[in-house]
C-alpha positions as CSV (number, residue, x, y, z in Angstrom):
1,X,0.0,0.0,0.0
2,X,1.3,3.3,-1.0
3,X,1.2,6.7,1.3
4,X,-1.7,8.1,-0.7
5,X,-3.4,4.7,0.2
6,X,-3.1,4.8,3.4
7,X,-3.9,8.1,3.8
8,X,-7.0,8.1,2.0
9,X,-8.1,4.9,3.7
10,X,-7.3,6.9,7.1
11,X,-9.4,9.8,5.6
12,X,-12.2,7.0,5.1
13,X,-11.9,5.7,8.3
14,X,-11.6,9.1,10.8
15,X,-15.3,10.7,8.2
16,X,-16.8,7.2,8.9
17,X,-16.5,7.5,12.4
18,X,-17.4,11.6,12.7
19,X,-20.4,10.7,10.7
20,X,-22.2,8.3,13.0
21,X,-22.7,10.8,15.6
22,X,-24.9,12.9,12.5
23,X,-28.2,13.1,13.4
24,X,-29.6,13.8,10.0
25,X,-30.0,10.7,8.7
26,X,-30.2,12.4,4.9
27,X,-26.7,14.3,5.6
28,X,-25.4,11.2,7.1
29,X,-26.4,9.1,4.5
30,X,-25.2,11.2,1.6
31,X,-21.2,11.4,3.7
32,X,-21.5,8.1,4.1
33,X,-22.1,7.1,0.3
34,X,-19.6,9.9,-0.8
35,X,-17.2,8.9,1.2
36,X,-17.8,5.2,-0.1
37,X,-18.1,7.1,-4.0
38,X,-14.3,8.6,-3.2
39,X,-12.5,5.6,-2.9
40,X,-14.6,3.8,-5.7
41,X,-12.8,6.9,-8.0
42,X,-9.7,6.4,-6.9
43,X,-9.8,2.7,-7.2
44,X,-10.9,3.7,-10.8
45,X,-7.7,6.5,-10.9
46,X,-10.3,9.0,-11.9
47,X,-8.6,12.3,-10.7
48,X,-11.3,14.3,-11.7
49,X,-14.5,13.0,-10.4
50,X,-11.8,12.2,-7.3
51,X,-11.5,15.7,-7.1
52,X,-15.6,16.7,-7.9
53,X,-16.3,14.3,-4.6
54,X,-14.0,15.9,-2.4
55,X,-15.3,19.1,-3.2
56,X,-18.9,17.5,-2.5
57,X,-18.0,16.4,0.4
58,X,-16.3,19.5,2.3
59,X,-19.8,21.0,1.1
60,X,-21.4,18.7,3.2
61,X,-18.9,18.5,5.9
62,X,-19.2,22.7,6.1
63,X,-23.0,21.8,6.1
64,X,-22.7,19.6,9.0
65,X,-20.7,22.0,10.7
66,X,-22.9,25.0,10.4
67,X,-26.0,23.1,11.6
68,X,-23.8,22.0,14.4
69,X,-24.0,18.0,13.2
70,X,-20.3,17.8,12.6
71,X,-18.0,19.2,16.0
72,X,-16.0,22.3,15.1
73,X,-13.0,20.1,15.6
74,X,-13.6,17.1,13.4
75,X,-14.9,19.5,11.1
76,X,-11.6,21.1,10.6
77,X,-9.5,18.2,10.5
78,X,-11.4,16.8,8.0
79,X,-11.5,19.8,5.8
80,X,-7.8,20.1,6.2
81,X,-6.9,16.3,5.2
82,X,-9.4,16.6,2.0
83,X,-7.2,19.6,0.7
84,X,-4.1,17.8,1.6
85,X,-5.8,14.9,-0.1
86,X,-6.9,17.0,-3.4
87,X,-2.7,18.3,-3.3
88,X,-1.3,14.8,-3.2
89,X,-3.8,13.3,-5.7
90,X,-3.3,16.4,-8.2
91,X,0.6,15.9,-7.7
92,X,0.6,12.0,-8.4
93,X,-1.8,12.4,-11.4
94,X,1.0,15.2,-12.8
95,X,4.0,12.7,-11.7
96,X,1.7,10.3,-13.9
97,X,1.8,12.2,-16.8
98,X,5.7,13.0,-17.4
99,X,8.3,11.3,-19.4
100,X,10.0,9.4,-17.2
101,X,13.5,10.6,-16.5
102,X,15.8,7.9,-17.5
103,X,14.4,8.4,-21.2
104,X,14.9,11.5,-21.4
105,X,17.6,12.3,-23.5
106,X,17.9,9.1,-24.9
107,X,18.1,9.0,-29.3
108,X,15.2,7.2,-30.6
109,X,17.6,5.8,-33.5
């Protein structure tokens, strides 16, 4: 398992847990699934809708927060580890994309 793993399965595992003490069982439910929906897209290495569920989800998490569902705390943390989440992902799908250095330079011929 590799650090963004691990650190997304931590991510997972710290929202699950904030999300059971959620009264609203509609805001709940729809953490719950997104949370589920995340690691389903980056299972799937789809950056983009990785990054269009993040951004759902510290919509709801902000929601959950303002309706005082979601402890200013938890909140926080969570918001913080989805940005540092959105950084690492952006920067391994970038990594992804370039040449890879030991070929660079090299004579096609």
């Amino acid at each position: 398992m590799n650090e963004l793993q691990r650190r997304l399965q931590e991510f997972i595992y710290v929202l699950l847990r904030v999300v059971r003490y959620i009264h609203g069982v509609h805001l709940r439910a729809r953490i719950e699934l997104g949370a589920f929906d995340l690691l389903d897209r980056f299972i799937a290495r789809d950056v983009e809708g990785f990054l269009e569920r993040t951004r759902s989800l510290e919509m709801l998490i902000q929601l959950g927060l303002s309706l005082y569902e979601i402890e200013t705390v938890n909140g926080k943390v969570l918001l913080q580890e989805i940005e540092a989440l959105n950084a690492a992902i952006q920067q391994s799908s970038v990594l992804q994309e370039l040449p890879e250095i030991r070929n660079l330079g090299k004579s096609k011929f």
